[in-house]
C-alpha positions, 0 to 999 in steps of 0.5 A: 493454479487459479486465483480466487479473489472475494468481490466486495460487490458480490459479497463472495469469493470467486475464480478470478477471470478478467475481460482480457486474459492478455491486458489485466486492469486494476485501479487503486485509489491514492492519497490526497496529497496535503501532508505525510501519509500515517501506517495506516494509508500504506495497508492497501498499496502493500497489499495490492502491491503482491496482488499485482506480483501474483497476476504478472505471474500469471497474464502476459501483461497487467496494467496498475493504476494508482492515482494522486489527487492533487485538488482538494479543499485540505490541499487549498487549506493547507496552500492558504496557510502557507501562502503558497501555490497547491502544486507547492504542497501537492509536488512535494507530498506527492514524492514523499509519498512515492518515496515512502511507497518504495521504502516499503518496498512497493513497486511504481505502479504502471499508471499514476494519473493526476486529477488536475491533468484530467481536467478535460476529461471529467468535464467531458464525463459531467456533460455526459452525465447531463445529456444523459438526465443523471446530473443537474446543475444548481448554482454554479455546482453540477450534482448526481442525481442519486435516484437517476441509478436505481441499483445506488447502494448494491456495493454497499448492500444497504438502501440510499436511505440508510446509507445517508443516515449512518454518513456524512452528507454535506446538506445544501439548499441547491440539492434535489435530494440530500444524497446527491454528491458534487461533480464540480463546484464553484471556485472563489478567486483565491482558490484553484479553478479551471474554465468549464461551462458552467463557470470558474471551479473544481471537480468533485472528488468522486469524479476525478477517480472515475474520469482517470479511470476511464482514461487509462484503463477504459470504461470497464475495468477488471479490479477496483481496490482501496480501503474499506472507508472508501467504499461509501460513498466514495465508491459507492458514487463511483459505479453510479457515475461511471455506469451512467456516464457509459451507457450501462457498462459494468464499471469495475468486474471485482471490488476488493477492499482492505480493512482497517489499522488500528493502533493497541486496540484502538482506531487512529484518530488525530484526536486519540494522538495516535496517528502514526507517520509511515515517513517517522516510523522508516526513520524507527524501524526496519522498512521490510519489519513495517511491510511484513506487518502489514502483510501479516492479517489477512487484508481484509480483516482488521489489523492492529498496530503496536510496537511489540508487533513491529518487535516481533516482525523484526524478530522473525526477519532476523530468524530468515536472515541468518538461515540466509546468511548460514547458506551465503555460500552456497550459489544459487541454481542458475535461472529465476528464482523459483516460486513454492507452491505453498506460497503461491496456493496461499495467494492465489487463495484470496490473498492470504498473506499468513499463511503464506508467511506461515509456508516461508517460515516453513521454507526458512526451517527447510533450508537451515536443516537442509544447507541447499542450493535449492532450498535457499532458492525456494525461500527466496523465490517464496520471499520476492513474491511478497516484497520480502528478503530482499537485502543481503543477509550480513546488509540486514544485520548491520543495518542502520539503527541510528548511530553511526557504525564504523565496520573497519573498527569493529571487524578490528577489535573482532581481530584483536579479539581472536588473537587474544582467545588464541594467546588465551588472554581471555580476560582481554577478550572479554573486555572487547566483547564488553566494549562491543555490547557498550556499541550495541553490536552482538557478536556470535561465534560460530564454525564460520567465524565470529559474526557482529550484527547491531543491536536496537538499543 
């Protein structure tokens, strides 16, 4: 079936066609590694991690790219208070970032450039950008020149006037015009910098994702992703640079952009002290519970944060689970797990994750009723394409909660439990039920057997 996606650029929803039918590009701007990322910065790869599951279904090969930048006045702050070389702090968030990706359960990405290692060729952008009269050099900084790009705004849909007024422009007396941005700048000695022809100095931001871009996916890409706070200026200097440093060349065919979490109705903010770590919340929570949360609004649409929903998400796993854990006999039918059309129409339809949740709980419901192979395959084909179900049923009920679990004593008091119902001692099975619930472990007794599963506490 065909894949629809909205395009931030067009402002509509359009049939999906990349320039190459056989090798699919999507870029994804990554962190800024300084620090832990919060809930927040995981919305997009989770997303744009089923949108990459979805198009390898239907091209023969896809090619992702998410980046690092590892160059950064909060990496060289950060550095500095340490005492100690950026790549300390940049090597060490960049793992914990990658770590806390696969948590959620998201897929390495095909491409994952560094900045640093694309010096070269964000200089060899800059000089072209000069050649071609939209770039200037003023003190030791080379900057854009905004009015060299007449189409500066169209992402944006507002004109260069306003965006400037409603944003943060750094104001410099070397500027031509106050929404020129920086393409590289001076380094003092006690900070990281690489020789250039016009001295010792670092790229700017916006720079970096275009020169990596270009290196790996080629001046014109299919998909540009990120989170709507990038898309001015970030973005928005991107296209400028990128077209003009090319000739004119469309620089990215679809741009999709994901909204923003907020947490009990209100924004994250470090001075609202509401900012939440992906790295402390893995500790708290489910990992699957986090990412189905996070899939659970439509991905451009704002989503809020609250305990009750990470509650909830866990809750709706545990319905899943236990249709799963009901058919752990039953094997599967040989092959690859199948697809539902439900889910896969739902995703194909602008990514629209609820409802394509809504069609696994419909799954869920199909096979608890029915007790089939085939249905146990459906709900768990319907599960992989979006990162969900991917544990062992029983693994999931007795999962981690942060105390220490001892199975051979539990299934031991289970034991004792059953021969003291079968001597009709129920006063001593009670007990042990008792002692049980005292562990946070809930037992459930069934024509299967008596089941235990941890219970948060």
């Amino acid at each position: 079936m065909p894949i629809s996606l909205y395009n931030s650029l067009t402002r509509r929803t359009e049939p999906f066609a990349p320039l190459d039918p056989e090798r699919v590009t999507m870029y994804l701007c990554g962190p800024t590694v300084y620090n832990y990322v919060h809930i927040g910065n995981a919305r997009g790869p989770v997303v744009f991690d089923v949108l990459a599951r979805l198009l390898r279904r239907h091209y023969p090969q896809v090619v992702y790219a998410r980046n690092i930048t590892d160059v950064d006045d909060k990496i060289n702050a950060a550095a500095q208070e340490q005492g100690v070389p950026i790549g300390t702090i940049t090597e060490r968030f960049a793992q914990a970032y990658r770590d806390d990706m696969a948590g959620l359960g998201v897929a390495p990405p095909d491409i994952e450039p560094h900045a640093t290692a694309h010096i070269g060729p964000i200089i060899k952008m800059i000089e072209d950008l000069l050649a071609g009269g939209h770039a200037y050099a003023a003190e030791g900084h080379v900057l854009f020149d905004v009015s060299s790009f007449p189409a500066y705004g169209e992402l944006s849909g507002r004109d260069t006037d306003e965006l400037i007024a409603g944003s943060r422009v750094e104001v410099a007396p070397y500027k031509r015009s106050p929404g020129d941005f920086v393409l590289w700048k001076p380094s003092t000695p006690d900070l990281p910098g690489w020789d250039s022809p016009w001295g010792i100095g670092r790229p700017g931001w916006h720079i970096e994702c275009s020169a990596m871009s270009a290196a790996h996916l080629g001046d014109t890409i299919d998909i540009h992703a990120g989170g709507i706070d990038l898309l001015f200026p970030h973005h928005e200097n991107e296209i400028a640079q990128s077209t003009c440093a090319h000739g004119g060349k469309v620089f990215a065919r679809w741009w999709m952009h994901n909204g923003m979490l907020t947490f009990d109705g209100r924004k994250m903010s470090k001075s609202l002290g509401n900012v939440l770590l992906l790295h402390e919340l893995l500790k708290l929570h489910p990992a699957e519970a986090l990412r189905l949360r996070l899939l659970s609004g439509h991905y451009r649409q704002p989503l809020d944060w609250s305990e009750g929903a990470i509650a909830q998400a866990v809750s709706t796993l545990d319905g899943w689970y236990r249709v799963l854990r009901d058919l752990a006999d039953i094997e599967l039918p040989a092959g690859d797990l199948p697809v539902p059309a439900g889910v896969e129409a739902a995703l194909c339809d602008d990514l629209n994750t609820p409802q394509a949740l809504a069609e696994l709980s419909v799954l869920a419901d199909a096979a608890r009723q029915s007790g089939t192979a085939a249905a146990k395959a459906a709900l768990l084909g319907g599960g992989a394409l979006l990162g969900l179900l991917q544990q062992d049923a029983e693994a999931w009920f007795k999962r981690d909660s942060g105390q220490a679990i001892d199975a051979a004593h539990i299934d031991a008091l289970l034991e004792e439990r059953r021969a003291a119902r079968a001597a009709r001692d129920f006063r001593r099975a009670d007990a042990i039920r008792d002692e049980l619930a005292a562990m946070n472990i809930a037992i459930e007794d069934g024509a299967q057997g008596t089941r235990w599963s941890v219970q948060k506490s």
